[in-house]
C-alpha positions in Angstrom: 0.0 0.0 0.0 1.5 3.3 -1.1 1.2 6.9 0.2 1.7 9.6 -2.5 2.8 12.8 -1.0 2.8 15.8 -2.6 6.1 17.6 -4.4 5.5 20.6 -2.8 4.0 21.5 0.6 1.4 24.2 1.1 2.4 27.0 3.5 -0.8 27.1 6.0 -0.5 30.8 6.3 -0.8 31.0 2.2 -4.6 31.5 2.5 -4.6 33.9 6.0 -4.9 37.4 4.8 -3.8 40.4 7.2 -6.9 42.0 8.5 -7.9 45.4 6.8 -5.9 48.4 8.6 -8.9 50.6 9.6 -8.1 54.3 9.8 -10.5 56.2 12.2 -10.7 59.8 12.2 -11.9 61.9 15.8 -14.5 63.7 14.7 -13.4 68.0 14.7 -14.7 69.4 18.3 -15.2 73.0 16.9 -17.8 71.6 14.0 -19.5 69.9 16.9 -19.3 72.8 19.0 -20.7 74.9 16.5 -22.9 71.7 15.2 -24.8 71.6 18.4 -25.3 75.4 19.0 -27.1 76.0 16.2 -29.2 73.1 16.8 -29.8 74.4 20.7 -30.4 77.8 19.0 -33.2 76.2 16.7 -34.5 74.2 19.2 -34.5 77.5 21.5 -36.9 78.9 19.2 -38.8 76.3 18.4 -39.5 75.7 22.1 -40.5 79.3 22.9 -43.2 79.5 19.4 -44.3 75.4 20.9 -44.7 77.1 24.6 -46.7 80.3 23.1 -50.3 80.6 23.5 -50.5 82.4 20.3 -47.7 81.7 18.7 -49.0 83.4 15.2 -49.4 87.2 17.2 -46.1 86.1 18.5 -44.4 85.8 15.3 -45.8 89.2 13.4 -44.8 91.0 16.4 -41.1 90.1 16.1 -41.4 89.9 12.1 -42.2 93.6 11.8 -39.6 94.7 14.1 -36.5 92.8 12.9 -37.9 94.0 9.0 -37.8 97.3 9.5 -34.6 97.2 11.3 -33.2 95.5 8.7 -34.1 97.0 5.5 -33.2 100.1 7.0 -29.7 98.6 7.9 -29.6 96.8 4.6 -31.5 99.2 1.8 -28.4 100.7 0.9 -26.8 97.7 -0.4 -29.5 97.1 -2.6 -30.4 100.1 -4.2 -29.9 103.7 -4.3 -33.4 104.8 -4.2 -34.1 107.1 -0.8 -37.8 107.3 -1.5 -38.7 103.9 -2.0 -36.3 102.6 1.0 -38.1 105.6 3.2 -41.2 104.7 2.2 -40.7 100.8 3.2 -39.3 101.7 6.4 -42.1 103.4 6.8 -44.5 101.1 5.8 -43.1 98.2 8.4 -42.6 100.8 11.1 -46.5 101.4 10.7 -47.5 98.4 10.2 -45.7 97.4 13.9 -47.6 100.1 15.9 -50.8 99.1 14.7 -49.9 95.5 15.5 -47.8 95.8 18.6 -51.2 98.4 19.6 -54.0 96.7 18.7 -53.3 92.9 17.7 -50.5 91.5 19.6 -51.0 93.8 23.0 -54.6 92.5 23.5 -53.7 89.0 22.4 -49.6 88.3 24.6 -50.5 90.1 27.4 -54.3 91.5 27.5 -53.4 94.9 27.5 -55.1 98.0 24.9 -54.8 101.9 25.3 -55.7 104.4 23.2 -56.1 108.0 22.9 -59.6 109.7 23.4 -60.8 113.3 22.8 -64.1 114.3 25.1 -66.5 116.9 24.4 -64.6 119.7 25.6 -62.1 118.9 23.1 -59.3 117.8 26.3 -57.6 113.7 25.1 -56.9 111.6 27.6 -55.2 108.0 27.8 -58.0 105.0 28.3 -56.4 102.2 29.4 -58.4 97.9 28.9 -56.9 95.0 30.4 -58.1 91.1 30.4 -60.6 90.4 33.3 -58.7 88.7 35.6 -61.5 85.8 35.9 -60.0 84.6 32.4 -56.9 84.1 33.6 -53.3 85.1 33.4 -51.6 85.8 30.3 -49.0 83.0 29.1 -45.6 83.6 30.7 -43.6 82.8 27.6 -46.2 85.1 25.6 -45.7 88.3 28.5 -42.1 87.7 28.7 -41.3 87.9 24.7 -43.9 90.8 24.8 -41.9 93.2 27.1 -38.7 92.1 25.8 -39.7 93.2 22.0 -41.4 96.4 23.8 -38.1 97.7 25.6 -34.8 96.3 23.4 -36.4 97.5 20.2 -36.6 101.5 21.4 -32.8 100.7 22.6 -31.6 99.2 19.1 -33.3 102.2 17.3 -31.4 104.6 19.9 -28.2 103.0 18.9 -29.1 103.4 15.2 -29.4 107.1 16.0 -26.2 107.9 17.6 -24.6 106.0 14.4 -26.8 108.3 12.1 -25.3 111.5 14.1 -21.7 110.3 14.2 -22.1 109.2 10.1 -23.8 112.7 10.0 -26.3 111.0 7.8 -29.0 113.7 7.8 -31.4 112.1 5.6 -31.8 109.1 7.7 -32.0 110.8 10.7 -35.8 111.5 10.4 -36.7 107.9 9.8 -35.0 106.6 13.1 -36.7 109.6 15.1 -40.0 108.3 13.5 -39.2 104.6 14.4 -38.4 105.7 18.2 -41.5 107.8 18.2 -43.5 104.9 17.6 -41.9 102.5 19.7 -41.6 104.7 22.9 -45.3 105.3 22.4 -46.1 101.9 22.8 -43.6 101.2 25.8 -45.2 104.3 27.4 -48.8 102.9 27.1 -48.3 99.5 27.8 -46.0 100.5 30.8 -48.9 102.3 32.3 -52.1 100.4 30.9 -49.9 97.1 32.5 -49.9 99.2 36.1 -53.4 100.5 35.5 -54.6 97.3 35.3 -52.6 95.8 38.4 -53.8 99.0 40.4 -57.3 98.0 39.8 -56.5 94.4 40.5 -55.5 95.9 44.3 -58.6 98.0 44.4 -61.1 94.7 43.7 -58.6 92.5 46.2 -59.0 95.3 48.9 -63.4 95.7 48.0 -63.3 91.9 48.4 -61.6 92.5 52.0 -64.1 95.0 52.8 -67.1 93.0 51.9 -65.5 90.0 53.7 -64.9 91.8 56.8 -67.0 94.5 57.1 -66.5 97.3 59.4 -63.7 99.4 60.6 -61.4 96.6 60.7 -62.3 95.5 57.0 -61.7 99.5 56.2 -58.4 99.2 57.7 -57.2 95.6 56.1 -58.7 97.2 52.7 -56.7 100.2 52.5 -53.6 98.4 54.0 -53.7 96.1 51.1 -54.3 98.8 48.8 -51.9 100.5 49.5 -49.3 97.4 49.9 -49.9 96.5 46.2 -50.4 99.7 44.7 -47.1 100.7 46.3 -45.9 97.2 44.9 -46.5 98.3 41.2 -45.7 102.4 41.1 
C-alpha cells in the first residue's frame, strides 16, 4: 500500500490574509461645537413658538420689528433709491404700531390703550386689560412681549447715535419716526400694564371689605391697597 505525497508543501499561512488596517478619524470638536449650538439655538426657538399661547401674534410682532430694522440697515446695499427705502421703512414701522397696539397687546399680554378726545375737546389716555376671571396671560407670551417692547426703542437709539456720528442727515428722520412709535407703545403698555394691576388691588382690597365688614375691614382694605399699589408704582 502506497502513500503519495505531494512535491510541494502548502504553506498554512498562504490563505490567512492580514486584517484590513482601519483608519479612524476623531470627529473635529469646533464643527461639533458649533454643530450643536445652532441646533440648541433652533431648538431654543422652536421651544419658545411650541410654549406660546399664540404663537402666530407672537411671530408678526417680532417679524415687523426685525424687518424694518433691517431694511433700514440693509436698503443701501441694494439700491440707491431714498424714497422707495423711506417709504418701506415706513410702511413696516407702521404696520408694527398698529400691531404691537391693537393685535398682539390684546392678544400676549391682554393689555389696549388708546387715545380719546371728550366733548370739551381735552384727550386723555384709556387704558383695557383682560378680566382677571379669564386668567393670566402665558408667561412665555408676557415675557417675549416686554422684551420686544423695551430692546427694540434701545436698538433704534443706537441706530441714531450712528446716524449722528455718520452725519447722515437724511436718515435721521426715519430713526426719530421709528423711536416715536416704539416709545409710544412702551409708554402705554408700561402704564395700561400698572393701570390694570392697580385695579387688581382695588377689587382684592373691596373683596376684603365686603368680607370683613367694618372698621377693621376699612383698615385691612386700605392696608392692602396701598401694599400692592405701592408694589406696582
Amino acid at each position: 500500500m502506497s502513500v503519495n505525497t505531494p512535491l510541494i508543501e502548502p504553506d498554512a499561512d498562504a490563505d490567512i490574509l492580514p486584517p484590513p488596517v482601519t483608519q479612524s478619524r476623531s470627529p473635529n470638536p469646533n464643527h461639533l461645537s458649533s454643530a450643536s449650538s445652532a441646533q440648541q439655538e433652533s431648538t431654543g426657538v422652536a421651544q419658545i413658538f411650541r410654549q406660546s399661547s399664540h404663537p402666530l401674534a407672537l411671530l408678526m410682532l417680532y417679524l415687523f420689528r426685525i424687518a424694518a430694522i433691517l431694511v433700514y440697515i440693509l436698503c443701501g446695499f441694494f439700491t440707491e433709491n431714498y424714497v422707495l427705502s423711506t417709504v418701506v421703512v415706513v410702511v413696516l414701522l407702521a404696520a408694527d404700531f398698529y400691531n404691537t397696539r391693537n393685535v398682539a397687546g390684546r392678544t400676549l399680554v391682554g393689555l389696549r390703550f388708546w387715545n380719546q378726545v371728550d366733548d370739551d375737546g381735552e384727550s386723555y389716555w384709556v387704558f383695557e386689560s383682560r378680566d382677571p376671571a379669564r386668567g393670566a396671560a402665558n408667561k412665555v407670551d408676557e415675557k417675549m412681549f416686554w422684551i420686544a417692547l423695551y430692546v427694540f426703542p434701545c436698538l433704534w437709539s443706537a441706530l441714531l447715535i450712528v446716524s449722528f456720528l455718520k452725519l447722515s442727515i437724511s436718515f435721521i428722520p426715519i430713526v426719530i419716526l421709528a423711536l416715536v412709535f416704539n416709545l409710544t407703545n412702551a409708554i402705554g403698555f408700561t402704564y395700561a400694564d400698572r393701570d390694570a394691576k392697580q385695579r387688581w388691588a382695588n377689587n382684592l382690597s373691596s373683596s376684603f371689605m365686603g368680607g370683613f365688614g367694618g372698621i377693621g375691614g376699612n383698615l385691612l382694605a386700605g392696608a392692602v391697597k396701598s401694599g400692592v399699589g405701592r408694589m406696582f408704582k
